[in-house]
Phi, psi and omega in degrees: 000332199273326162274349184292301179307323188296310202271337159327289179345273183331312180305288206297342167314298180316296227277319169326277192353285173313313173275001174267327178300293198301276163322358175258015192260099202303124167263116200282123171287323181187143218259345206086001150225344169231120168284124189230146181035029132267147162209179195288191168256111145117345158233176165310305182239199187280168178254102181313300209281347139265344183224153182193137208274143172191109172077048161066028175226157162236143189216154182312149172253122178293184165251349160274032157211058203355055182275165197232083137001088203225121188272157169258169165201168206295143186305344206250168165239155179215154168247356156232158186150149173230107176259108199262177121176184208238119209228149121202144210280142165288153164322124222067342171327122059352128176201187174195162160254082207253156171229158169087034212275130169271140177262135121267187166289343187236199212271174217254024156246037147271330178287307223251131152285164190218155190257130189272149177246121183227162117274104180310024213200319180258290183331148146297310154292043197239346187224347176279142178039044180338153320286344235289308194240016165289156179327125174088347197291169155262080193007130179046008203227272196252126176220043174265105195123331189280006185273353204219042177272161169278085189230150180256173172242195196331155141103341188243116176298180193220108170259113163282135156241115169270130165228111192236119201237101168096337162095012170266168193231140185213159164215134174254123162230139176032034175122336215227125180285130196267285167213175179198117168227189180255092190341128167098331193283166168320325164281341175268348159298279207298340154322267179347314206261322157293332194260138177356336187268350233289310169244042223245130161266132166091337142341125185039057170227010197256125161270356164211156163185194181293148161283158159219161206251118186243141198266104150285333197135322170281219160283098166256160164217130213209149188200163200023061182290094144249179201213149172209120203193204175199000000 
């Protein structure tokens, strides 16, 4: 009996195990020659005419290089997931990295918050509401860690992390935790109710959804995008 129970142990041990690897297993969105589990926001596949792999990066196609302005987003939704990848901007660049994002009709930062891509130096929000929308902040909302961060500037890459476990929240730039807050929580209401989003329906009210990577318009540029989650 004592062996029988012992290997039981063991099976549901296997199977614990087996399901903690399989979710710790990373899914590369784009490798530097192929883009996988992107896709355009609000269509089915990618959108050639805004993004394009080129010298192992993918990067926006402008509309002054005759591009269509399309943000992407991951094919899966997730409601825990850790998202790395390595983004820079042209001078003056803008992008963002918004999660939990419901596709709807309209763009996909009326849901989803978003951790911002800047060049701090040039942009205008890089001095509009200091610190709130520099490179790495939780848009409008939290810019507390950015004056004294680790950022390259225009031209230079940034490797970011988001992570949401549980419904806490952390932002990573280069290495260094930026910020960390509680999905949902009271503080993140009263954040809301200051900020731009304030009377934006259906902001932050998603407990799962897509990430997305967003084409402002400029020049970005982004490579060793993966994501791992559920």
């Amino acid at each position: 009996m004592k062996k029988n129970y012992t290997l039981l142990v063991m099976a549901l041990m296997g199977v614990i195990i087996t399901s903690a690897k399989s979710e710790d297993k990373w899914t590369t969105l784009f490798n530097g020659k192929k883009v996988t589990g992107l896709r355009g926001y609000g269509q089915k596949g990618f959108p050639e005419k805004a993004w394009k792999v080129e010298n192992g990066t993918l990067k926006t196609i402008t509309r002054g290089q005759g591009g269509q302005p399309r943000d992407l987003v991951t094919v899966g939704s997730f409601t825990d997931f850790e998202f790395e990848c390595e983004w820079k901007v042209s001078p003056r660049g803008n992008s963002g990295i918004m999660y939990r994002v419901k596709e709807t009709n309209r763009p996909a930062y009326v849901t989803g918050p978003e951790m911002q891509v800047l060049d701090d130096e040039r942009h205008p929000d890089g001095k509009s509401n200091f610190p709130l929308r520099t490179a790495g902040s939780l848009y409008d909302m939290i810019g507390k860690g950015m004056k004294d961060k680790k950022y390259n500037k225009a031209g230079q890459w940034n490797k970011v992390r988001i992570v949401c476990k549980d419904n806490n929240v952390e932002h990573w730039l280069n290495g260094e935790k930026l910020l960390a807050y509680k999905w949902g929580s009271d503080e993140v209401a009263a954040m809301i109710k200051k900020s731009k989003f304030k009377s934006w329906k259906g902001f932050m009210q998603e407990p799962k959804g897509h990430i997305a990577i967003q084409h402002h318009g400029e020049e970005v540029w982004y490579r060793n995008i993966r994501v791992r989650g559920k």
